[in-house]
SERO-4910 file (N, C-alpha, C, O; in steps of 0.05 Angstrom, whole numbers):
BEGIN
 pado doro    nc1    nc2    nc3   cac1   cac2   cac3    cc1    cc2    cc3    oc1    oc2    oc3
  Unk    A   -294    113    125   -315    132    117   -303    157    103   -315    165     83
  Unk    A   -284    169    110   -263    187    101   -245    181     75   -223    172     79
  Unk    A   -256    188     46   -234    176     34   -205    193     22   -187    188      6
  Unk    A   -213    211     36   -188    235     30   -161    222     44   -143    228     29
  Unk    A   -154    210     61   -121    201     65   -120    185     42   -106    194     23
  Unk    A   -133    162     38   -133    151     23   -120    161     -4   -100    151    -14
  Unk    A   -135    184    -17   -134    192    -46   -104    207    -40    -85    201    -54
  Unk    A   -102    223    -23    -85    247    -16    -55    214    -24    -44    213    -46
  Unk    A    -50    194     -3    -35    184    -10    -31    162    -34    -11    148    -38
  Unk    A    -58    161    -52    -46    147    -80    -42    172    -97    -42    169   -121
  Unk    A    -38    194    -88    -34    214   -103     -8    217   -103      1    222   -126
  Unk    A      4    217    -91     40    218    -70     53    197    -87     73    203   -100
  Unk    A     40    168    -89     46    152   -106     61    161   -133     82    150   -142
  Unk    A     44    188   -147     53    187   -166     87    203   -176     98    208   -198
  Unk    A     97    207   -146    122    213   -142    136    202   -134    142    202   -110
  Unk    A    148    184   -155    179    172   -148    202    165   -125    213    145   -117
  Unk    A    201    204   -116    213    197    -82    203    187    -60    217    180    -40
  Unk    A    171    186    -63    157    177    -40    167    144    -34    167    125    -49
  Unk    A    173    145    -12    181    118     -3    160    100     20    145    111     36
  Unk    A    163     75     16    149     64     31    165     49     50    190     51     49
  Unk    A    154     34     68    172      5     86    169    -16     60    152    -19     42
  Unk    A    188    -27     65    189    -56     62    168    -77     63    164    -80     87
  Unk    A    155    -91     50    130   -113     65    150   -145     64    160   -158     46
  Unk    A    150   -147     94    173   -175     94    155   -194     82    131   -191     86
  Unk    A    163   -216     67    155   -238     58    140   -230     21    126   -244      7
  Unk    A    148   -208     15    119   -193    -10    162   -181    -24    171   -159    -19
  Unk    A    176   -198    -38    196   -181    -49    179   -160    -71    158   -163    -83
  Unk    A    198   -142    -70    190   -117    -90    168   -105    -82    158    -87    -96
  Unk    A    158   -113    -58    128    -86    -57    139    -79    -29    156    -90    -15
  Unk    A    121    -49    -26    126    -38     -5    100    -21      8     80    -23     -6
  Unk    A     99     -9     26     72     -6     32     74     29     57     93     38     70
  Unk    A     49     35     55     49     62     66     16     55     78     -4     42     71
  Unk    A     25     73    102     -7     68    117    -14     87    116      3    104    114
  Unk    A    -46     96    118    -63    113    116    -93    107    141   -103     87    151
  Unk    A   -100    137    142   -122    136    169   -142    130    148   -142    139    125
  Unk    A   -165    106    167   -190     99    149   -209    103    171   -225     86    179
  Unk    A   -204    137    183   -222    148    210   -224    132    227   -235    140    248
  Unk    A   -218    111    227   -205     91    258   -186     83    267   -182     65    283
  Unk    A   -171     98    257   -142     88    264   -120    103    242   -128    119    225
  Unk    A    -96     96    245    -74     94    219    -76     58    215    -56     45    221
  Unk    A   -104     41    205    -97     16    194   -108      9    170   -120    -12    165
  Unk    A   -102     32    152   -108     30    120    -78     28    113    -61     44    118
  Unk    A    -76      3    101    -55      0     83    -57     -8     54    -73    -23     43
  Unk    A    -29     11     41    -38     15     15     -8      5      4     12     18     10
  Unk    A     -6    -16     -9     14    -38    -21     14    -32    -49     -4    -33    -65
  Unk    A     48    -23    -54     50    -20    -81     76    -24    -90     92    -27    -71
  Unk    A     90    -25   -118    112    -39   -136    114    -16   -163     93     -5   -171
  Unk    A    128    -12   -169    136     -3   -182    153    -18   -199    176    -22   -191
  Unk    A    146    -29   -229    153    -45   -244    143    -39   -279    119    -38   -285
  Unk    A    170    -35   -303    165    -41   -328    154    -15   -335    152    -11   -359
  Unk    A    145      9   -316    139     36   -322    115     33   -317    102     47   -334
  Unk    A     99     19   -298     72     19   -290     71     13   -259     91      7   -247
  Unk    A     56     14   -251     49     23   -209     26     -1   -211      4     -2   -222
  Unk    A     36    -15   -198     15    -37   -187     -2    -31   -153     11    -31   -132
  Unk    A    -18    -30   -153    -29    -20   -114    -44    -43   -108    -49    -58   -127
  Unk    A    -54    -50    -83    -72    -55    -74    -77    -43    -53    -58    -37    -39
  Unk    A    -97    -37    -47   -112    -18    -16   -121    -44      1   -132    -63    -11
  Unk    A   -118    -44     24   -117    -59     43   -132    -43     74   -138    -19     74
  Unk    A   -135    -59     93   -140    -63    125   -115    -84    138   -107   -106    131
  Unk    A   -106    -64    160    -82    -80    167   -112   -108    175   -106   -129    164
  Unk    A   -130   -109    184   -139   -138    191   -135   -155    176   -137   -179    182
  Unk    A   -128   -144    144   -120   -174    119    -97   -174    112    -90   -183     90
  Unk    A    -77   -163    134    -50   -156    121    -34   -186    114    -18   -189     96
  Unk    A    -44   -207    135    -32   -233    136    -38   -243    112    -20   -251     98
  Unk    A    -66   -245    102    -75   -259     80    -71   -243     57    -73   -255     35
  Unk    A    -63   -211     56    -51   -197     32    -25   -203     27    -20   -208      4
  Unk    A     -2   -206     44     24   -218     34     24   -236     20     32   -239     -3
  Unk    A     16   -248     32     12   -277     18      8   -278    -19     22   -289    -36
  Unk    A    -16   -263    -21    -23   -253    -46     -4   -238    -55      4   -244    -78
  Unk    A      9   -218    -43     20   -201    -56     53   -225    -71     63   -227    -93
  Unk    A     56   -236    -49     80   -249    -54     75   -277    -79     93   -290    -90
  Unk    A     50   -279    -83     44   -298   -111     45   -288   -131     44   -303   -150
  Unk    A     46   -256   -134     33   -232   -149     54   -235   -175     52   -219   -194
***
């Protein structure tokens, strides 16, 4: 309902030092969580590639079925 963590961290994105974890099984992407007012289980998956930022916004509840994707990507 809140979409301010959200924006606040694809904003962060647009700085280089911001680091994320690792997403095991997804090489080259990495991921940062954000509160979606129920929790910290907004996850926000991103790469950095060729001078362009690839994201997807996520719910850890699709995180199994987002690797997956991300790792075909």
């Amino acid at each position: 309902p809140n979409q301010g963590p959200l924006l606040r961290e694809l904003d962060r994105l647009d700085t280089p030092e911001v680091k994320g974890a690792r997403v095991e099984g997804a090489p080259g992407w990495s991921e940062r969580h954000f509160s979606t007012g129920h929790g910290n289980d907004g996850r926000l998956y991103y790469r950095r590639a060729g001078g362009h930022l690839d994201v997807l916004v996520s719910l850890k509840q699709t995180q199994t079925r987002d690797v997956r994707w991300l790792a075909g990507a």
